[in-house]
C-alpha angles and dihedrals in degrees: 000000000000089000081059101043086045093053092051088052089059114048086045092062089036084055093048096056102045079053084056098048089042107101107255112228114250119255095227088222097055105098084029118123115215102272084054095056093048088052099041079064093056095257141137119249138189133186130201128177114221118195118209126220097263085051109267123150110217117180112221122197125212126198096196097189146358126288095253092027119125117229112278129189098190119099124280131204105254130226125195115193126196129199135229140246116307086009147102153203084294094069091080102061106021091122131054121293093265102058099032111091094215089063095033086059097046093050084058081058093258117159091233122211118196109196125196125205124228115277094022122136086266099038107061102123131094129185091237108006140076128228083231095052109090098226086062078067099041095103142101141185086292104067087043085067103038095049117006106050096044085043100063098036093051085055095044089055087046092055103045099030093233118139094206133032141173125257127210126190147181129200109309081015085068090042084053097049094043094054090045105051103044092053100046113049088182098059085038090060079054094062125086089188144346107223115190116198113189083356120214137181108173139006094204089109094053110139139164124035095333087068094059095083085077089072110058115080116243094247091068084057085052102049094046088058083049083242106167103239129208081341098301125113110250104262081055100051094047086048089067100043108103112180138019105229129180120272104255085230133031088218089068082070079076091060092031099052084046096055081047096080106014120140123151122264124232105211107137093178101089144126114201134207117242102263119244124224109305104167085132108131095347098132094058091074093052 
């Protein structure tokens, strides 16, 4: 009986393994940026960049209609959907168009609106600075708040002509909302509804593996995205890093989780604002 049990064992790790070794089949989406995968559905697509007030470019993308929709002039009800912590515009349609909420909500006939925050894998451009330059670097949820999220609404009103429009969120989308909201009445009378999915306000009572993240030096962040530090190549640049220290300031974990994942987008199809003044920090990266 334990000869059998151990043969069965066996062949089922054996089996295991050759699984392992087997070549997977490619998910087709998986090297697509946003506007692919939109497009991969059957669906329209459209990308703006919005530049914030402290000079940041954020491409927006917009899916104006259903996939089986006829082209409609009249007005629709507009969404705006914003993304959590470590994500992107992509969150919102990763999976097929019958379990992703930005093309659920196009198919009801919905005007849906896909945000990306500063520092994501879509949003690395700035009108003065470089990615490479610290003070790109040099934001927080605040300024998040004060200059991204009333930004791109404002454009997003602008665009449809509609005075009012739903807002979605998840996780840091809600911190950002909330923020905004509160601290600007005027961007608050532009919004229908503020809908929180998985809400959050601070990350001061983190605990347990998640918190962790404070402790790694953002040159470790840098050289595992092969970014060239201080001039040197990054074998070079971890070589010379001594000691893993504490952030100063939990808020540093929002730049340092988006340097995290950052990689730059490829979208070509874009219209962009004319960018406000942005002199904020410029001369740093002299």
């Amino acid at each position: 009986m334990w000869w059998l049990l151990k043969t069965i064992c066996l062949v089922h790790v054996i089996g295991n393994i050759l699984c392992l070794l087997k070549p997977k089949p490619k998910n087709p989406e998986a090297n697509m940026n946003v506007s692919e995968i939109i497009s991969y559905w059957g669906y329209k697509w459209e990308v703006y960049e919005v530049v914030s007030g402290d000079g940041y470019i954020l491409p927006i993308y917009r899916i104006p209609r259903g996939k089986n929709e006829i082209m409609d002039s009249s007005p629709k009800t507009v969404v705006y959907l914003q993304h959590g912590l470590t994500l992107s515009a992509s969150a919102w349609i990763l999976n097929p168009p019958s379990s992703s909420l930005g093309f659920l909500l196009a198919d009801a006939n919905f005007d849906v609106w896909l945000g990306n925050s500063r520092g994501n894998n879509y949003a690395m451009k700035h009108v003065y600075l470089d990615p490479n330059c610290k003070a790109f670097w040099d934001f927080s949820f605040n300024e998040q708040i004060k200059f991204d999220i009333p930004a791109i609404i404002d454009f997003i009103v602008n665009k449809t002509g509609q005075k009012q429009i739903y807002y979605v969120g998840h996780s840091q989308g809600t911190l950002l909302a909330y923020g905004a909201f509160a601290t600007n009445p005027q961007l608050a009378q532009k919004i229908k509804a503020n809908l929180a999915l998985t809400p959050v306000v601070t990350t001061r009572y983190l605990s347990g593996a998640f918190r962790t993240i404070a402790y790694v030096h953002p040159t470790v962040i840098k050289v595992g995205r092969g970014c060239v530090v201080n001039n040197k190549p990054p074998l070079t640049s971890l070589a010379s890093l001594r000691v893993l220290k504490p952030l100063a300031d939990p808020n540093e974990l929002c730049g340092l989780w988006a340097r995290a994942g950052s990689y730059h987008f490829r979208d070509t199809c874009s219209s962009s604002l004319t960018p406000g003044t942005a002199m904020v920090h410029a001369e740093r990266c002299a």
